[in-house]
C-alpha positions, -999 to 999 in steps of 0.1 A, spaced: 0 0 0 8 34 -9 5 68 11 -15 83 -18 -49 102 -9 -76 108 -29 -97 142 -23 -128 143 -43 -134 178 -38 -132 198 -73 -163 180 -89 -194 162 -83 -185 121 -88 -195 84 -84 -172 60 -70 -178 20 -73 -158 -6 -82 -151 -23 -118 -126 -49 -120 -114 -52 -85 -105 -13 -89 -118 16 -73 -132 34 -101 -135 71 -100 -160 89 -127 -165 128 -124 -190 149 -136 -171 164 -157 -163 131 -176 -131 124 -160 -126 81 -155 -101 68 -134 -93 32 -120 -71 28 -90 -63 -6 -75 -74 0 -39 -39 -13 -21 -23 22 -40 -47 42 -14 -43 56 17 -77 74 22 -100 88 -2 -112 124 12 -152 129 5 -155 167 0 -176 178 -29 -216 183 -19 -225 157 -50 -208 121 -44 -219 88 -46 -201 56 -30 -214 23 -30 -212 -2 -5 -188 -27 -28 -163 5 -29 -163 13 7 -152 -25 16 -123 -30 -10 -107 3 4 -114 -9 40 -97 -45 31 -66 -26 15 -66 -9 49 -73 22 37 -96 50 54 -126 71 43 -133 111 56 -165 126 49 -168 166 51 -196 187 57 -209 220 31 -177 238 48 -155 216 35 -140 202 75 -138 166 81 -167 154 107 -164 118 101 -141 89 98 -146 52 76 -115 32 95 -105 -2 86 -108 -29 115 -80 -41 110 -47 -41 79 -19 -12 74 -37 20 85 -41 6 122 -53 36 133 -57 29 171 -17 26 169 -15 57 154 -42 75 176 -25 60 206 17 74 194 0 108 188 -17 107 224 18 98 240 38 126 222 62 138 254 64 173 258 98 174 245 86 159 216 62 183 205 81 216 213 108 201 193 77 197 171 62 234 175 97 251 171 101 237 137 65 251 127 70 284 145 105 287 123 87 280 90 56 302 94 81 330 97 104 319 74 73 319 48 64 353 61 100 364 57 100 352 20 64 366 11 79 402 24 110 401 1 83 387 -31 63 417 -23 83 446 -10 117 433 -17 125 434 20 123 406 47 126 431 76 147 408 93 125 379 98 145 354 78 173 358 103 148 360 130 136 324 122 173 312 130 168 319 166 136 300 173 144 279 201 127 242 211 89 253 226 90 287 208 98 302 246 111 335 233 81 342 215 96 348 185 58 339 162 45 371 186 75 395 176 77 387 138 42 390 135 42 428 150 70 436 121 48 413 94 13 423 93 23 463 93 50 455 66 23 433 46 -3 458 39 18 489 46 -1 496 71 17 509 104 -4 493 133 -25 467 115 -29 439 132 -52 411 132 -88 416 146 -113 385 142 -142 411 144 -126 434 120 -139 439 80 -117 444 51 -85 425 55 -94 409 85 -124 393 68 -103 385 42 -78 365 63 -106 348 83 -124 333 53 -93 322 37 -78 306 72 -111 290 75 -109 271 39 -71 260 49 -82 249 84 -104 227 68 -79 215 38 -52 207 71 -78 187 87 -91 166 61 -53 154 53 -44 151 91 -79 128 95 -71 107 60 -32 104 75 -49 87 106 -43 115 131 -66 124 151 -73 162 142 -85 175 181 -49 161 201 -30 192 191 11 201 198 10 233 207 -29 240 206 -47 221 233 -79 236 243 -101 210 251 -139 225 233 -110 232 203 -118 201 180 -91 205 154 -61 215 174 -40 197 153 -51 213 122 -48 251 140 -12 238 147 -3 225 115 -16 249 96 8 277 110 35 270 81 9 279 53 -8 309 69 11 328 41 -5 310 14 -35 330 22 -18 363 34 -3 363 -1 -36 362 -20 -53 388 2 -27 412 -2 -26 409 -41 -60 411 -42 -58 440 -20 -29 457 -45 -53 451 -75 -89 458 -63 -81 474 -31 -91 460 7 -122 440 -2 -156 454 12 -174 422 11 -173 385 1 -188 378 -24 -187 346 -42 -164 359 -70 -140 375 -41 -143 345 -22 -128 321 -55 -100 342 -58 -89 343 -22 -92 305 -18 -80 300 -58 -44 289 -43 -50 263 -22 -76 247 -53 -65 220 -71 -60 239 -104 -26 256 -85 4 240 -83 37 246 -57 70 232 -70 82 211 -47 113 188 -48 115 196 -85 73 184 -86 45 201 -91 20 197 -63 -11 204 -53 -14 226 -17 -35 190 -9 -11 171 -18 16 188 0 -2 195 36 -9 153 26 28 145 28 31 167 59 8 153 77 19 117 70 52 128 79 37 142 111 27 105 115 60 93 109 73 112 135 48 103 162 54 71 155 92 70 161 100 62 122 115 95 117 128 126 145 120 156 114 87 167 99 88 172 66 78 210 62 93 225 25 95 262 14 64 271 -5 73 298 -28 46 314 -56 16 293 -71 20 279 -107 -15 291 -112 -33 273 -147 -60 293 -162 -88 291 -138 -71 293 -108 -104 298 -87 -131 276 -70 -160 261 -82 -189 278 -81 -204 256 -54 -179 257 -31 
């Protein structure tokens, strides 16, 4: 078995099976066949999808998990295996025992790449990093300097060119801006931390206990830029948006859509497919197979033609 997952989430689609293959048919007249030991988990996110009863038991005999979103695209619900590769009551059990030292080791290495990212959006935008590359150097184990706190002071006035700005979850404009677009990339985190087999609410540096994706608010720190970089250009071509509006709304999610791609390791990649990897890597590491997460430098979308969301979503 591979650690391929499948997110049905760009088009309505039926999945069945057709000769001992998962078979994967799209609205919009796309046919695939997968042989279902290739699959991790299949991700159920579009509004219109159909599986059938023979599908869901060859992907649970490959060992291979199911998540099923609701209309805001956020996993609610979890198809396991009984038994096979995925085992996730191992995996919900190393995730659970994480030491402390473990996950501030964990949390320093997010904290050092979410400002690292915001360093390197800076210089793509103003040509200036004001110091916060070099400031992601000194990030120690924990984060106990509170070096996340300081850069963002320096990054949200330098972002918008606005001296004071700073995030307000109440706020219009910007604010708004950033809210909806964290909210679809909370959502994208947490359905590939649930189809890895974590469980999304046992957090590393987020813990509150009525918080049900923890783990997705911490993992999700790295790629906060992702969406500060598409409301700031939307922001220098159509100044601070007064409301959201379907058409606003496509263009601010657009980069974490399947029609973008990151390069990656000399790869293309989806933002799915990438927040996929680190998530299984996340795994890895909980599970004493590795002592790194896997966490690459995301620079610019390749963006295709239509880099936007459907129009249901």
């Amino acid at each position: 078995m591979s650690d391929y997952i499948l997110d049905v989430s760009e088009s309505a689609a039926v999945l069945n099976v057709d000769l001992a293959c998962l078979r994967l048919e799209t609205a919009a007249g796309h046919c695939a066949r997968i042989p279902p030991r290739e699959i991790a988990a299949v991700v159920l996110c579009h509004p219109q999808i159909t599986i059938s009863r023979a599908a869901l038991a060859a992907l649970a005999n490959a060992g291979a998990g199911v998540v099923v979103c609701d209309e805001k695209r956020r996993p609610v619900g979890m198809f396991l295996p009984l038994g096979g590769y995925h085992a996730p009551a191992r995996r919900f059990a190393a995730q659970a025992a994480a030491s402390l030292p473990l996950r501030k080791r964990l949390w320093r290495q997010i904290i050092a790449a979410k400002i690292r990212a915001q360093g390197t959006l800076l210089a793509e935008l103003h040509g200036n990093d004001c110091g916060l590359l070099e400031m992601a150097r000194g990030v120690r184990s924990g984060d106990t300097t509170n070096l996340e706190a300081q850069a963002a002071r320096i990054y949200w006035s330098a972002l918008f060119e606005e001296p004071g700005f700073h995030r307000d979850f109440e706020s219009p404009g910007y604010n708004a801006a950033l809210n909806y677009g964290y909210a679809v990339l909370r959502a994208l985190v947490g359905r590939a931390l649930c189809a890895a087999g974590l469980h999304p609410g046992l957090g590393i540096h987020h813990r509150h206990r009525e918080n049900p994706y923890c783990l997705a608010d911490d993992v999700m720190e790295p790629f906060r830029p992702v969406v500060d970089r598409a409301v700031a250009l939307f922001g220098r071509d159509h100044g601070e948006p007064t409301q959201l509006d379907p058409p606003t709304k496509r263009m601010l999610a657009a980069p974490m859509t399947g029609t973008c791609r990151y390069e990656v390791d000399g790869a293309r990649r989806t933002l799915m497919d990438i927040v996929s990897r680190v998530s299984l890597s996340l795994a890895a590491v909980f599970e004493k197979r590795s002592r790194t997460l896997w966490l690459p430098p995301l620079g610019h979308p390749i963006e295709s033609e239509n880099c936007a969301l459907p129009e249901e979503a």
